[in-house]
C-alpha positions as CSV (number, residue, x, y, z in Angstrom):
1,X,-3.7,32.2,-6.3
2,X,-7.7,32.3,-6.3
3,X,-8.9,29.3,-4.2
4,X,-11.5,28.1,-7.3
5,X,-7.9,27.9,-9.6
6,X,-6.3,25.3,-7.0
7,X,-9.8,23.3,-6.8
8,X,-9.5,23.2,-10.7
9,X,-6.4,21.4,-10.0
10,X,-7.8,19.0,-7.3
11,X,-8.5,15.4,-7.5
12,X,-10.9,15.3,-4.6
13,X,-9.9,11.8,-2.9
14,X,-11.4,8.7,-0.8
15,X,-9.4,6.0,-1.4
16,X,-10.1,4.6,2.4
17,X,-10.7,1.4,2.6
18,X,-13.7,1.1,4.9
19,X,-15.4,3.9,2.7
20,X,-19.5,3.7,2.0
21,X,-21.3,5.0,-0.8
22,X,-22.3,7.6,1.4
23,X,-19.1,8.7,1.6
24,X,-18.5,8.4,-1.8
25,X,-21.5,10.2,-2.7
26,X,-20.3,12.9,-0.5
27,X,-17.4,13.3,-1.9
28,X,-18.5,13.5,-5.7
29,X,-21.3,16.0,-4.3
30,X,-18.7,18.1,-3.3
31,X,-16.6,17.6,-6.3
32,X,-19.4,19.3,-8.5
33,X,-20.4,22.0,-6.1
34,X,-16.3,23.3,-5.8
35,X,-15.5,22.4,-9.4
36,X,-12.7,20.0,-8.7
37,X,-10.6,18.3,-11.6
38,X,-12.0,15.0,-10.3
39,X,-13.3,12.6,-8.0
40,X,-10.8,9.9,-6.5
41,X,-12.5,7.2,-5.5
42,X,-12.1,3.5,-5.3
43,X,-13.0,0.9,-8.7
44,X,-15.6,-0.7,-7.1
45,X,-17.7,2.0,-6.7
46,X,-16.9,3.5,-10.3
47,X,-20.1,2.9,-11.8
48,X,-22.4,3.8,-9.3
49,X,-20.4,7.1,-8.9
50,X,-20.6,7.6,-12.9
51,X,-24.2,7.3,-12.9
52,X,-24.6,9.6,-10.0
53,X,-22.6,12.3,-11.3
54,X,-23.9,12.2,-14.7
55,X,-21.0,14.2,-16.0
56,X,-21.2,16.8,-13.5
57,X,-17.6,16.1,-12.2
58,X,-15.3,13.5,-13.6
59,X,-14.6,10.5,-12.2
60,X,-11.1,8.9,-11.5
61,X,-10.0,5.5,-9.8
62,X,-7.0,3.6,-9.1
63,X,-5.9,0.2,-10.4
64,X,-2.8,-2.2,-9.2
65,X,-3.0,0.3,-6.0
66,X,-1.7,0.4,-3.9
67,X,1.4,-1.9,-3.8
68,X,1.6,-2.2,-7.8
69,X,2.7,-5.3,-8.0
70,X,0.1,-7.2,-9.7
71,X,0.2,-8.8,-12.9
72,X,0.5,-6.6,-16.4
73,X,-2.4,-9.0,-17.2
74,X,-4.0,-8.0,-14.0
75,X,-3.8,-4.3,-14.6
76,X,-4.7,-4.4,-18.0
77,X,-7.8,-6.0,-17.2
78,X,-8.3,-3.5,-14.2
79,X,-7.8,-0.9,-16.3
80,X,-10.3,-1.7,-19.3
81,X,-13.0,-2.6,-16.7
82,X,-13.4,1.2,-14.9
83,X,-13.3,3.0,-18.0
84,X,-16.0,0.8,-19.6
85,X,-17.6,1.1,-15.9
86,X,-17.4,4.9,-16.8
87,X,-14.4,6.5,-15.4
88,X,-12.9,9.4,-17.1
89,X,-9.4,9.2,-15.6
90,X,-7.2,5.7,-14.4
91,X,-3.9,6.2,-11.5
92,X,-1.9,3.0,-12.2
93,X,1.2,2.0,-9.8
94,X,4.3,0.8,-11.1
95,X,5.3,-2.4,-10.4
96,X,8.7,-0.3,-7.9
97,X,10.2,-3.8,-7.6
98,X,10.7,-3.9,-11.2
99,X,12.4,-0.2,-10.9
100,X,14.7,-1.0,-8.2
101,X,15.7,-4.0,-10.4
102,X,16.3,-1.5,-13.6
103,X,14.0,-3.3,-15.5
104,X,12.5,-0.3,-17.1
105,X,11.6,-1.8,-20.2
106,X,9.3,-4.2,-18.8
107,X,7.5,-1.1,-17.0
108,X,7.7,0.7,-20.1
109,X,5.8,-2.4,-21.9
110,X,3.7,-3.0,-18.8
111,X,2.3,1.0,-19.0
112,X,1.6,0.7,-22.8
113,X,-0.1,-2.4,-22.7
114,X,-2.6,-0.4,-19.6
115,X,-2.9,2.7,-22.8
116,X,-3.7,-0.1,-25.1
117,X,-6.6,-1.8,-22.9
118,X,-7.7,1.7,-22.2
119,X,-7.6,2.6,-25.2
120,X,-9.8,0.0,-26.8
121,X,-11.9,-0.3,-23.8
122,X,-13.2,3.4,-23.7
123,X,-11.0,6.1,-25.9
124,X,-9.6,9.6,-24.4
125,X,-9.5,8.8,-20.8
126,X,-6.6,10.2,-19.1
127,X,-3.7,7.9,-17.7
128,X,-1.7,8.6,-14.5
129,X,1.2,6.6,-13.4
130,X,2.2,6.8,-9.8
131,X,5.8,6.2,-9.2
132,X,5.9,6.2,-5.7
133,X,8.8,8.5,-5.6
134,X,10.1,8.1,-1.9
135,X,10.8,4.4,-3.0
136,X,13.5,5.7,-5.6
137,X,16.2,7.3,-6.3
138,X,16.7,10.9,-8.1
139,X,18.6,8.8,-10.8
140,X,15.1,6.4,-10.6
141,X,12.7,9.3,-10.7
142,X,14.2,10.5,-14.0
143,X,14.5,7.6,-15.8
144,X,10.8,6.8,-14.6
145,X,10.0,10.2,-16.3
146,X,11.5,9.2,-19.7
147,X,9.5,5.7,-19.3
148,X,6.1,7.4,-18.6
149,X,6.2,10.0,-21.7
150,X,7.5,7.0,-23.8
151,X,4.3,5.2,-22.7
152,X,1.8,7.6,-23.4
153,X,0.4,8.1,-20.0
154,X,-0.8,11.7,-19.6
155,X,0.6,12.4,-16.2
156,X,3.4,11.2,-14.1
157,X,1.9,10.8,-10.2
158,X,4.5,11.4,-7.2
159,X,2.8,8.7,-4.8
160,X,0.1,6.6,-3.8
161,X,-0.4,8.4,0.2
162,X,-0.5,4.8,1.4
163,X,3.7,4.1,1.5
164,X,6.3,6.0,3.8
165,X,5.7,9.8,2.3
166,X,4.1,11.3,0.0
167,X,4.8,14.4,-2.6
168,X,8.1,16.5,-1.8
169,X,9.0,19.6,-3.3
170,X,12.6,18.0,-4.7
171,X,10.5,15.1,-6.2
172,X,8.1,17.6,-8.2
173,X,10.9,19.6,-8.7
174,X,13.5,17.0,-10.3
175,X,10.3,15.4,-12.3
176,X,9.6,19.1,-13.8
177,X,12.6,19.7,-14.7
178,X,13.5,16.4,-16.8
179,X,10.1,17.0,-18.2
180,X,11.2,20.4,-19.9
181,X,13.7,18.6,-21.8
182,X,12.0,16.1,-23.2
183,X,10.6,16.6,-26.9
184,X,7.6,15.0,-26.6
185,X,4.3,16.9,-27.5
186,X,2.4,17.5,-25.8
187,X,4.5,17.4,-22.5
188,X,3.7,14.7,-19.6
189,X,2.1,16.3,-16.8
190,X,3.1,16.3,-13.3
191,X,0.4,14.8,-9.9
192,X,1.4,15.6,-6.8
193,X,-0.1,13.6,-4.1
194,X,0.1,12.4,-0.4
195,X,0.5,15.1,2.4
196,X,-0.8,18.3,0.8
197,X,-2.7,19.6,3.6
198,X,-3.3,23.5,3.0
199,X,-3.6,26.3,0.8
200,X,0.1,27.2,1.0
201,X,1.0,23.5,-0.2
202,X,-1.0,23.3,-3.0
203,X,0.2,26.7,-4.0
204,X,3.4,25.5,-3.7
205,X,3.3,22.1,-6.1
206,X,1.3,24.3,-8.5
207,X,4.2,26.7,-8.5
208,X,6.8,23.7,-9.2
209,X,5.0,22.3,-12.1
210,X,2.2,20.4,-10.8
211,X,-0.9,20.8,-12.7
212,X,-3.1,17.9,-10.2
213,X,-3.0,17.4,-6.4
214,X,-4.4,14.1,-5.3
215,X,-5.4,15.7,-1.8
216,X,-8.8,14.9,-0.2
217,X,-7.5,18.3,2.6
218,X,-8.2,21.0,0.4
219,X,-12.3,20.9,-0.1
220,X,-12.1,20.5,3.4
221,X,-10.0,23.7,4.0
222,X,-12.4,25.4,2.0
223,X,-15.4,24.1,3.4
224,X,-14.4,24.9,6.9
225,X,-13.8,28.6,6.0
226,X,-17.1,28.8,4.6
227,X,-18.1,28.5,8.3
């Protein structure tokens, strides 16, 4: 695979917590110059990032990350504020506790209300929802599939890269393949994030049925073997 079709497929990502707007800035500047999907980046610095870019790159952020716990209320909120501060594209973490307890239809209710805010907020921004999949079960991760299309969300997000692992070839693999059953049109998308750290992984996810990587390694890769 040509290396500008697995930047097309990058979310370039800072989500550090002691990250500057320098760093920021960085990071969207090399966001345009590859051509990545998007730039990652944390809320706060959503509007200064959208103004900076001017469309040149889009511009994503998380909310309720990265424990997911928060309130709906709180996400919802979250949520209509960065795409009214101009971002393009929202990751959302499930509440997992609320998994764990089966209480899907509270999640389920919880994601739509997030569509709804973003909806009204700013139309035709893209949704992500990260499951953190090394918190659940295979039985967990397909329900959590069937949850996510129901909701609307665009994509269905492997991890957060802040709990104990991040995207695994079974996890992509199992969320792929309940995907293809499912009748909804069109189909939910798959991001794999956390621990992609070359070429050969990204290839890899791609080949399973990811179409994003949250990976902040890969422009670096690339940069470095542009000497």
């Amino acid at each position: 695979m040509k290396i500008e079709e697995i930047l097309s497929h990058v979310d370039h990502t800072l989500l550090a917590v002691d990250a500057k707007w320098d760093d920021i800035r960085a990071v969207i500047d090399d966001g345009i110059r590859y051509r990545t999907a998007s730039a990652c980046i944390p809320a706060s610095y959503v509007k200064r990032a959208a103004e900076y870019a001017a469309g040149r790159v889009r511009i994503c952020t998380v909310i309720g990350f990265p424990n997911g716990y928060s309130t709906p209320e709180t996400k919802f909120f979250e949520a209509a504020d960065a795409v009214k501060n101009g971002a393009d594209e929202v990751d959302t973490v499930i509440n997992v506790g609320w998994a764990k307890d089966g209480l899907f239809d509270a999640i389920l209710a919880e994601l739509k209300g997030i569509r709804e805010a973003m909806d009204t907020a700013a139309p035709n921004r893209i949704l992500k929802v990260i499951i953190e999949t090394c918190l659940l079960t295979d039985e967990e991760i397909v329900r959590m599939c069937d949850v996510v299309a129901e909701s609307r969300a665009d994509y269905i997000k492997t991890s957060t890269g802040f709990s104990k692992a991040g995207a695994t070839p079974h996890a992509v693999s199992l969320m792929a393949s309940r995907i293809a059953e499912q009748t909804r049109e069109p189909k939910l998308k798959i991001k794999a994030a956390g621990g992609i750290s070359s070429l050969e992984d990204a290839e890899l996810y791609l080949s399973l049925g990811a179409d994003r990587l949250g990976t902040s390694r890969i422009v670096k890769i690339v940069k470095a073997s542009e000497g």
